[in-house]
MDAnalysis code that builds the backbone (N, CA, C; Angstrom):
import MDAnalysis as mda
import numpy as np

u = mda.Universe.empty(504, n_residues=168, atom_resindex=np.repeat(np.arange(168), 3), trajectory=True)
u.add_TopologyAttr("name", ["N", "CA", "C"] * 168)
u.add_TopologyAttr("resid", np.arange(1, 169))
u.add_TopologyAttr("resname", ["UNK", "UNK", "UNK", "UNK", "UNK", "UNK", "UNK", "UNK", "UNK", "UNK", "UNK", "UNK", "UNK", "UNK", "UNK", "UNK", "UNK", "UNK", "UNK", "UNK", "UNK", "UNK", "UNK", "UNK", "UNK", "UNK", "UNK", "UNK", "UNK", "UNK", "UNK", "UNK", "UNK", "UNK", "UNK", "UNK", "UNK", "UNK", "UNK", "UNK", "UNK", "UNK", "UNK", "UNK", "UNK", "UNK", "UNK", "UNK", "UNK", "UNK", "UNK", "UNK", "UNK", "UNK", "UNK", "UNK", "UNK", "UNK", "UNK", "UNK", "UNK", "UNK", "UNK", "UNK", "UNK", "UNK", "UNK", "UNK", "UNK", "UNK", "UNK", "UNK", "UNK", "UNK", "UNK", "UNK", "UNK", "UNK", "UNK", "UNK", "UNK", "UNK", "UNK", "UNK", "UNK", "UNK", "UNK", "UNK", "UNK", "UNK", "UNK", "UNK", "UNK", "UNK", "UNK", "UNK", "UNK", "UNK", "UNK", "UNK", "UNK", "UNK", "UNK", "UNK", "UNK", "UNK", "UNK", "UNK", "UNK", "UNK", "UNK", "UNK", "UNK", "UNK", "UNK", "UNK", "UNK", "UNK", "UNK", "UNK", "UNK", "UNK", "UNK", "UNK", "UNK", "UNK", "UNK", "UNK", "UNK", "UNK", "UNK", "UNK", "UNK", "UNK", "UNK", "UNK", "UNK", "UNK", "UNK", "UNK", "UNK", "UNK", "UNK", "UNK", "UNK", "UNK", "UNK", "UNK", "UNK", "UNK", "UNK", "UNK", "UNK", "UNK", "UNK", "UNK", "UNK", "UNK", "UNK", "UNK", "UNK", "UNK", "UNK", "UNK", "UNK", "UNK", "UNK", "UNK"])
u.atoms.positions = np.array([
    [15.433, 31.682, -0.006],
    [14.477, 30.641, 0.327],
    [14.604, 29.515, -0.701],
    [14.643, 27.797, -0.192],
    [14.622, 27.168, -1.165],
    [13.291, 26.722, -1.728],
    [13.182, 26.705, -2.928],
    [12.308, 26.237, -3.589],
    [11.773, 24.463, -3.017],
    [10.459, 24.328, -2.605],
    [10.202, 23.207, -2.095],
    [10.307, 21.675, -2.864],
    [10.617, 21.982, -3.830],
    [10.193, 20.951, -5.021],
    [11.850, 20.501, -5.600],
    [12.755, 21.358, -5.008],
    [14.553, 21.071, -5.461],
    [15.457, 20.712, -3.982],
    [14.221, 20.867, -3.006],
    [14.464, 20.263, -1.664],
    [14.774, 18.303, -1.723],
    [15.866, 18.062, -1.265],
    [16.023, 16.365, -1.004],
    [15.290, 16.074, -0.129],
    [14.474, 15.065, -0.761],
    [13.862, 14.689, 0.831],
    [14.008, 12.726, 0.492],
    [14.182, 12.071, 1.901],
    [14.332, 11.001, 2.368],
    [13.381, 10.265, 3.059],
    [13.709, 9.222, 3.173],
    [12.837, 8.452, 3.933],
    [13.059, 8.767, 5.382],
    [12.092, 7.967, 6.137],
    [12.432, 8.508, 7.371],
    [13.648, 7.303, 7.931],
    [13.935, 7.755, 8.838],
    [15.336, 6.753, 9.213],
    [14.402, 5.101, 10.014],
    [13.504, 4.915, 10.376],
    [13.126, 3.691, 10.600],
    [12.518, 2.976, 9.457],
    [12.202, 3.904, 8.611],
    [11.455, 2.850, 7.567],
    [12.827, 2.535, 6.133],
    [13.340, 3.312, 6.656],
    [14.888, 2.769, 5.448],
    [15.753, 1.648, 6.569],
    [15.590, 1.852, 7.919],
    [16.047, 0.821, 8.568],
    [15.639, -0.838, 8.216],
    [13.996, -1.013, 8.318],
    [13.605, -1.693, 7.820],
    [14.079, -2.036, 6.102],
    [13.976, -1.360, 5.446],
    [14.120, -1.733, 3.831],
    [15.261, -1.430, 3.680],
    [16.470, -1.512, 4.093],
    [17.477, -2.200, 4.086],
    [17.816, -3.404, 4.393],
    [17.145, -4.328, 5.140],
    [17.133, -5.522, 5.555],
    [16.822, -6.305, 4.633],
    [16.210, -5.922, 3.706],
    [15.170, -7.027, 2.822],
    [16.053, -7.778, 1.920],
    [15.932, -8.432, 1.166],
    [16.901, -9.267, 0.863],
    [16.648, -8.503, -1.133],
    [17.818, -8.625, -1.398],
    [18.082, -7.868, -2.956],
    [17.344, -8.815, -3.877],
    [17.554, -9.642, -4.004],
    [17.354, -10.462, -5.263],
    [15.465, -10.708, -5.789],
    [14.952, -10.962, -4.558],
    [13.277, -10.515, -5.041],
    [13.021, -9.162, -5.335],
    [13.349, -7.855, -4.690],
    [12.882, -6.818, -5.377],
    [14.019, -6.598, -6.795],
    [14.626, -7.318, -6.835],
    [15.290, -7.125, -8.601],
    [14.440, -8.051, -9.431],
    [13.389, -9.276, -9.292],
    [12.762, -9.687, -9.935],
    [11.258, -8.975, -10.038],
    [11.128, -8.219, -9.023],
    [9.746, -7.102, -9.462],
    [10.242, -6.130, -10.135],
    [11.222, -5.550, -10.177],
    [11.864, -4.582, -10.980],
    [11.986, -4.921, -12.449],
    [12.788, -5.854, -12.652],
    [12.779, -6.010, -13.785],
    [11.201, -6.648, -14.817],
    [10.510, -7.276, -13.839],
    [8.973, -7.313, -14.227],
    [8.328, -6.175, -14.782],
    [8.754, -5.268, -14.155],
    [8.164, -4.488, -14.633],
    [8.917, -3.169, -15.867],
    [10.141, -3.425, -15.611],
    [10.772, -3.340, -16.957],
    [10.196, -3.893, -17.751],
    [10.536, -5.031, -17.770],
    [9.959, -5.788, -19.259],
    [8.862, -5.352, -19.736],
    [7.456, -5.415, -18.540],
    [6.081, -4.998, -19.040],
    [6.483, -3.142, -20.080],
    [7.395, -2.631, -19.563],
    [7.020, -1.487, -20.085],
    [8.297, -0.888, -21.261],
    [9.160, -0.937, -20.802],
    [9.920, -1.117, -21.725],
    [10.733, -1.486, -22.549],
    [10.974, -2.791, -22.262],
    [11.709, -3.910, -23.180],
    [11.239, -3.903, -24.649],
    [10.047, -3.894, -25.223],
    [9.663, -3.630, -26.320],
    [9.786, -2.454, -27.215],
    [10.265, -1.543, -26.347],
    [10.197, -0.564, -26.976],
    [11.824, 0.074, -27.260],
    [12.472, -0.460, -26.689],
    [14.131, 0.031, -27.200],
    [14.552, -0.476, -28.092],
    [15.537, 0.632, -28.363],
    [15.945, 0.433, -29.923],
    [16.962, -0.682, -29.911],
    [16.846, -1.353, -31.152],
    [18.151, -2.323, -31.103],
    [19.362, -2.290, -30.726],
    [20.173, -0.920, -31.212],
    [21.077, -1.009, -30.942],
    [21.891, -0.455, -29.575],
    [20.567, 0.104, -28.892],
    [20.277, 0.139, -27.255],
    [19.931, -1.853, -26.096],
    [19.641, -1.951, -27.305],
    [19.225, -3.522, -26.882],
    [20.845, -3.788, -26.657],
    [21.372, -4.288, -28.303],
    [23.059, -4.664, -28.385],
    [24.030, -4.416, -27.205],
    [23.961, -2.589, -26.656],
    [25.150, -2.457, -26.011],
    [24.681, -2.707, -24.882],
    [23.289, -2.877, -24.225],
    [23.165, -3.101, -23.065],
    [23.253, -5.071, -22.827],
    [23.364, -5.945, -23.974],
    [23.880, -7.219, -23.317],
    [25.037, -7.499, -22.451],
    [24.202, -8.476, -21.873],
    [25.356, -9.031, -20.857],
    [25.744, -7.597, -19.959],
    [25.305, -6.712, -20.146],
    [25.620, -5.560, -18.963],
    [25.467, -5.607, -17.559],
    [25.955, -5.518, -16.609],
    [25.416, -6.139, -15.268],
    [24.870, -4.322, -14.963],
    [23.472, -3.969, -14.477],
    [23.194, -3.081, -13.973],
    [22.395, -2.749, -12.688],
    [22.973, -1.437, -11.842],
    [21.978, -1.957, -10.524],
    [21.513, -0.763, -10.445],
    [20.345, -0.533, -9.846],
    [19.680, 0.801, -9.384],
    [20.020, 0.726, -7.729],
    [20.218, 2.063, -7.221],
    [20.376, 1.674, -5.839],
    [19.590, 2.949, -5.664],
    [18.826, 2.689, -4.400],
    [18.248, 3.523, -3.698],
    [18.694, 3.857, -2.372],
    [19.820, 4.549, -2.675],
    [20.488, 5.641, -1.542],
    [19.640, 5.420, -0.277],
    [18.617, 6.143, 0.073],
    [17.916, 6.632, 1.198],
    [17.117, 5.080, 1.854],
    [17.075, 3.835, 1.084],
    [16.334, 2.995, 1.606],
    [17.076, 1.814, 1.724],
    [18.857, 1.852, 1.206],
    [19.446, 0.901, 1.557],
    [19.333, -0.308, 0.386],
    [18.554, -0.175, -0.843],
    [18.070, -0.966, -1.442],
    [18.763, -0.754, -3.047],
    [19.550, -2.142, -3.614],
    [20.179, -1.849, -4.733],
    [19.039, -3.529, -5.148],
    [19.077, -3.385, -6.898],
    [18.285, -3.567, -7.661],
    [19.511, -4.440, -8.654],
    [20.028, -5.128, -8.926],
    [20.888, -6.285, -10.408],
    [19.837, -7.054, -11.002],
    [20.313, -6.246, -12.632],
    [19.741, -6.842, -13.138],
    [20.783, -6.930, -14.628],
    [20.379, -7.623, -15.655],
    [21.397, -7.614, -16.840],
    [20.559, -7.800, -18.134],
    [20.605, -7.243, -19.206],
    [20.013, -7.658, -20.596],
    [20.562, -8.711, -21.202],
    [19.518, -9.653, -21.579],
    [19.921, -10.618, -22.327],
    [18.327, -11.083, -22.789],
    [18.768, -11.239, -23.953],
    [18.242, -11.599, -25.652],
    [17.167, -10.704, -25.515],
    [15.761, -10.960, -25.422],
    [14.806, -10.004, -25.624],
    [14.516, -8.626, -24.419],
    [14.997, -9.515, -23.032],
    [14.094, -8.813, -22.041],
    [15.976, -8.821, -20.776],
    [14.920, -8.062, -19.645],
    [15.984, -7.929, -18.288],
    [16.028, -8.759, -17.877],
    [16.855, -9.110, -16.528],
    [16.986, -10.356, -16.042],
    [17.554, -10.091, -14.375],
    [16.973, -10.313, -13.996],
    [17.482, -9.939, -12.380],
    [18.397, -11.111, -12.405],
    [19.625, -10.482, -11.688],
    [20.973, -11.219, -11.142],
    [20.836, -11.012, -9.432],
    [21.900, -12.077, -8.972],
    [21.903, -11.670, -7.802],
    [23.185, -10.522, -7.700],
    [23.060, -10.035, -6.441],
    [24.217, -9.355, -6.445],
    [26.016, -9.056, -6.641],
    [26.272, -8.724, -6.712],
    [27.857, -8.594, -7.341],
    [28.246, -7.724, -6.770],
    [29.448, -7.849, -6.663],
    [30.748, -6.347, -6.354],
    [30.791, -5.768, -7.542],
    [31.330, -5.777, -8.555],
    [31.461, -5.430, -9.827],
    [30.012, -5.199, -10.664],
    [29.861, -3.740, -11.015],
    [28.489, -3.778, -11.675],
    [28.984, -2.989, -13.135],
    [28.647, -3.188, -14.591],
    [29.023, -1.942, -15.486],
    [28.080, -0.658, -15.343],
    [27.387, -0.644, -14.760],
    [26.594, 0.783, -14.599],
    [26.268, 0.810, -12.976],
    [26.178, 1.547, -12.177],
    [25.122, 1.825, -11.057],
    [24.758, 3.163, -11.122],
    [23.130, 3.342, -11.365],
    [22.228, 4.583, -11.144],
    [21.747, 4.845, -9.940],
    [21.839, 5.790, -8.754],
    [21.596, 6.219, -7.900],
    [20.760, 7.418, -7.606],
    [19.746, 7.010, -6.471],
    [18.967, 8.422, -6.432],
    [18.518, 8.209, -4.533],
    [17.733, 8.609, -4.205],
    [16.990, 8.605, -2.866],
    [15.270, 8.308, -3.620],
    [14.470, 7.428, -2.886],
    [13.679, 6.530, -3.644],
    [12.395, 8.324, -3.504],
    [12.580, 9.106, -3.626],
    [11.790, 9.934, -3.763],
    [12.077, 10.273, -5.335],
    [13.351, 10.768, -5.372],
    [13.514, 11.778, -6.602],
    [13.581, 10.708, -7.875],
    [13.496, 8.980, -7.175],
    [13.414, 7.815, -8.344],
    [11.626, 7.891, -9.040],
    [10.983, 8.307, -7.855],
    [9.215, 8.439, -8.273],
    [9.155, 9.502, -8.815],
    [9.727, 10.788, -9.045],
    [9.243, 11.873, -9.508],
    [9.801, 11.523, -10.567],
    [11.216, 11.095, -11.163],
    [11.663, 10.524, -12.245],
    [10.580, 9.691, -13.356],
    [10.423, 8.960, -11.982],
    [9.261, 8.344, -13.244],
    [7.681, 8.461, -13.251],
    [7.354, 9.427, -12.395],
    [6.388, 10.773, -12.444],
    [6.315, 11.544, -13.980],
    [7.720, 11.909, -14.039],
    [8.604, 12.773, -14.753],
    [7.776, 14.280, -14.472],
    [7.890, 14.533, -13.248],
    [7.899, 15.584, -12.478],
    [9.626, 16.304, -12.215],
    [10.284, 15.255, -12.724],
    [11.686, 15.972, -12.432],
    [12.575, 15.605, -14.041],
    [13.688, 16.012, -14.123],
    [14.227, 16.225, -15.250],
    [15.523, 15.488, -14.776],
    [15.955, 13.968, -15.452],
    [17.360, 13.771, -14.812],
    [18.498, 14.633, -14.646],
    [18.619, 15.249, -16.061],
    [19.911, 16.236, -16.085],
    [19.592, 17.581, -15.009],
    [18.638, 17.552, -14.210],
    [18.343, 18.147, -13.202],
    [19.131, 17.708, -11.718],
    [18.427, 16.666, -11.668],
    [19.064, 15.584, -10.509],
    [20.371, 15.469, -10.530],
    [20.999, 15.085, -11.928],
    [22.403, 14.863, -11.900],
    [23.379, 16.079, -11.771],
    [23.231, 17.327, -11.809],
    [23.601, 18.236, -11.885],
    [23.268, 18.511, -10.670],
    [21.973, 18.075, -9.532],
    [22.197, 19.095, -8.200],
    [22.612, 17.877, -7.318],
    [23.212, 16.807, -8.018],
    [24.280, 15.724, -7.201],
    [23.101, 15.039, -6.435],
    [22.182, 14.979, -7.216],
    [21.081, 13.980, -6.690],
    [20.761, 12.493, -7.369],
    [21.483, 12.625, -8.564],
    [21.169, 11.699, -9.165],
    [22.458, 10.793, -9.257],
    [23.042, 9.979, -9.620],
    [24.760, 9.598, -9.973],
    [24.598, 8.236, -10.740],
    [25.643, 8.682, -11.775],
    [25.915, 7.000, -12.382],
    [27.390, 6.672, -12.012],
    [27.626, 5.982, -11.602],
    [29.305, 5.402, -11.716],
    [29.408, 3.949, -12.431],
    [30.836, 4.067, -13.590],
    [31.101, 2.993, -14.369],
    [30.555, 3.355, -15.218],
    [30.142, 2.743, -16.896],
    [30.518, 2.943, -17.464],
    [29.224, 4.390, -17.977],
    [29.648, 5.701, -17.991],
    [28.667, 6.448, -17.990],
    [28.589, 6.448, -20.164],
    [28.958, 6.533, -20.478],
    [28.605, 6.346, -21.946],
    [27.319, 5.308, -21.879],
    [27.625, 3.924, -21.240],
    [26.494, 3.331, -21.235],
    [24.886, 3.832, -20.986],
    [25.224, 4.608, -19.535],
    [24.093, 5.200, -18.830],
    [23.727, 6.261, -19.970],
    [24.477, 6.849, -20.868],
    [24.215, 7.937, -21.104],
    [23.029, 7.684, -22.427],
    [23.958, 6.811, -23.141],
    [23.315, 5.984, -24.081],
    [21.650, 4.976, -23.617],
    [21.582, 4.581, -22.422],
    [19.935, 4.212, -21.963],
    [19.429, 5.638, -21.347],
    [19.926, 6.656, -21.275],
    [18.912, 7.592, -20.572],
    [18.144, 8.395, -21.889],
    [19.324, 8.627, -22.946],
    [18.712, 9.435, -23.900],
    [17.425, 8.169, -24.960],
    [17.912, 7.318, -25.038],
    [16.910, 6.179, -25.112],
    [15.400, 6.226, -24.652],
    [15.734, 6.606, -23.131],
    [14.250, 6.391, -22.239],
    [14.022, 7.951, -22.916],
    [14.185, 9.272, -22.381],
    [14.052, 10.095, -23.177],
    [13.252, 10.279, -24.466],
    [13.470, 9.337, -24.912],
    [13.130, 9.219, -26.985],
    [11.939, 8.600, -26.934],
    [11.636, 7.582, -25.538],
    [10.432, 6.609, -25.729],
    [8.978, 7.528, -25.215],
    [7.873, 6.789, -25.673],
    [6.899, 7.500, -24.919],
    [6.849, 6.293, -23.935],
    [6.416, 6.818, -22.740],
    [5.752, 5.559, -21.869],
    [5.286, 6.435, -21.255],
    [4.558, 5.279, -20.265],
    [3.394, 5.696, -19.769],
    [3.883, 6.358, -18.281],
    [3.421, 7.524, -17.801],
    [3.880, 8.287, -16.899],
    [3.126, 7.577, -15.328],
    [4.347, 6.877, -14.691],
    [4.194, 6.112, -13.242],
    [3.040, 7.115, -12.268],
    [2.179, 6.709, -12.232],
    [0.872, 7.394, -11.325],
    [0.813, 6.557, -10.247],
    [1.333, 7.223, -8.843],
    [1.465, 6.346, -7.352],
    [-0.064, 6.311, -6.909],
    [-1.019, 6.855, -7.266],
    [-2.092, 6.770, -6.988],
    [-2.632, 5.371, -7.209],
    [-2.802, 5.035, -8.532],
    [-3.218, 3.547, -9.211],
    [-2.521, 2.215, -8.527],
    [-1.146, 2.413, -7.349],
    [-1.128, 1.353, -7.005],
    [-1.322, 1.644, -5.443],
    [-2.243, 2.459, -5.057],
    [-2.541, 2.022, -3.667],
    [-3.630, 1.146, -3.622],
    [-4.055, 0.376, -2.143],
    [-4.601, -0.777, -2.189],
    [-6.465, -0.132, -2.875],
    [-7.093, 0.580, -2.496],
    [-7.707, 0.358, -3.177],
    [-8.068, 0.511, -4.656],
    [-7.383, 1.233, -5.213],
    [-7.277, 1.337, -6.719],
    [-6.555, -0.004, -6.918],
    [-5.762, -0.714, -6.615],
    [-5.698, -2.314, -7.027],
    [-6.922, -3.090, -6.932],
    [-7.737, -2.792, -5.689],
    [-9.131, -3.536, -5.025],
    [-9.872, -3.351, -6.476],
    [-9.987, -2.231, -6.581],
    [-10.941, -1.556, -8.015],
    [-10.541, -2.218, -9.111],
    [-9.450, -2.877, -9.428],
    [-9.526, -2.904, -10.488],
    [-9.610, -4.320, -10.606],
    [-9.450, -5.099, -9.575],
    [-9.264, -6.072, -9.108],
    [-11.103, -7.007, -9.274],
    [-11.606, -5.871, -8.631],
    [-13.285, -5.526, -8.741],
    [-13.993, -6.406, -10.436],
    [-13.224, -5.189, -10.556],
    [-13.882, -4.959, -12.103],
    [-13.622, -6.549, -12.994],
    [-12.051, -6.748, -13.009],
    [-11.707, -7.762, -13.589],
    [-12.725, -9.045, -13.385],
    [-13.082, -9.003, -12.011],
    [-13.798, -10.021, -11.476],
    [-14.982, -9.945, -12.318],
    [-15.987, -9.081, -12.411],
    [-17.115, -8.963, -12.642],
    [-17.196, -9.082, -14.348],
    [-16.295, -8.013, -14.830],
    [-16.683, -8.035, -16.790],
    [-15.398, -9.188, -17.298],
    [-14.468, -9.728, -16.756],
    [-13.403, -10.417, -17.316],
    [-12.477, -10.220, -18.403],
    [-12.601, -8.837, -17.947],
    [-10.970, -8.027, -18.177],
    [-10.315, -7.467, -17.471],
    [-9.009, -7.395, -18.120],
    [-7.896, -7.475, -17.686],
    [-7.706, -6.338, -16.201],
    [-6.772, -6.240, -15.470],
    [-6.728, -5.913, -13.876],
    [-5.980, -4.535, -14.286],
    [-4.616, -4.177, -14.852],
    [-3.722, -3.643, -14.810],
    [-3.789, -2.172, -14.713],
    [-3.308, -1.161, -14.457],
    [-3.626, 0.237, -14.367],
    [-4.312, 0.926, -16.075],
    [-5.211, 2.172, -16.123],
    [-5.074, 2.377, -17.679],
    [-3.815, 3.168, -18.375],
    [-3.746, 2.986, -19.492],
    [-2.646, 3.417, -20.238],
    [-2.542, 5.017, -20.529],
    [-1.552, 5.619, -20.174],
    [-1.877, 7.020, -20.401],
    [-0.950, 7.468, -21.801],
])
């Protein structure tokens, strides 16, 4: 019997139909937004260094959806797309949320051929043990459905602070 939780699971085939269509270059500028908010500050320099000028893309297998973006000087930078990337990280946009859940373990994923880097994997290897080393704050899908945005959205309105999820 397989264990339910080492099961692949996908999107369904109309809604990756749809989000394949969408056009790359805006969801690489929410992406990297939210890089920056969370971890641009916190890598080490010489994680900073080798990732300049790096062209990198996340692709999401199951939804048709790849992500360019590149480091330069402080923060990420969404690019548009390219043939040529020095890293691409791959997953199915499920086992990308439990990732950053961290309900799952990469060297898990990558080992049951769920996860993949191709090009330059020293690079990848060198930002994963990085993220690894950092604390951040563990991605809770709850806090961005609409009404926990409404809520907080609420609040901001009323005491005039800030909107954003709390920090765990």
């Amino acid at each position: 019997m397989t264990n339910p939780s080492n099961a692949t699971r996908t999107l369904p085939q109309p809604v990756a139909a749809v989000l394949s269509h969408l056009p790359a270059y805006p969801g690489s500028i929410l992406l990297v937004t939210g890089l920056n908010l969370v971890l641009a500050r916190q890598l080490p320099e010489d994680v900073k260094e080798r990732l300049r000028g790096q062209r990198v893309r996340i692709q999401v297998r199951d939804a048709g959806l790849r992500f360019d973006f590149v480091w330069q000087g402080q923060q990420f930078r969404a690019c548009q797309p390219h043939a040529q990337t020095d890293l691409t990280i791959s997953a199915s946009a499920h086992d990308f949320i439990r990732l950053a859940q961290r309900l799952e373990d990469p060297d898990t994923l990558f080992f049951n051929r769920r996860l993949s880097m191709e090009g330059d994997t020293e690079l990848g290897l060198l930002v994963k043990n990085a993220l690894d080393a950092l604390e951040l704050p563990v991605f809770n899908l709850a806090e961005c459905s609409p009404p926990a945005v409404l809520e907080r959205l609420r609040q901001r309105w009323r005491t005039g602070q800030p909107a954003h999820p709390p920090a765990h």
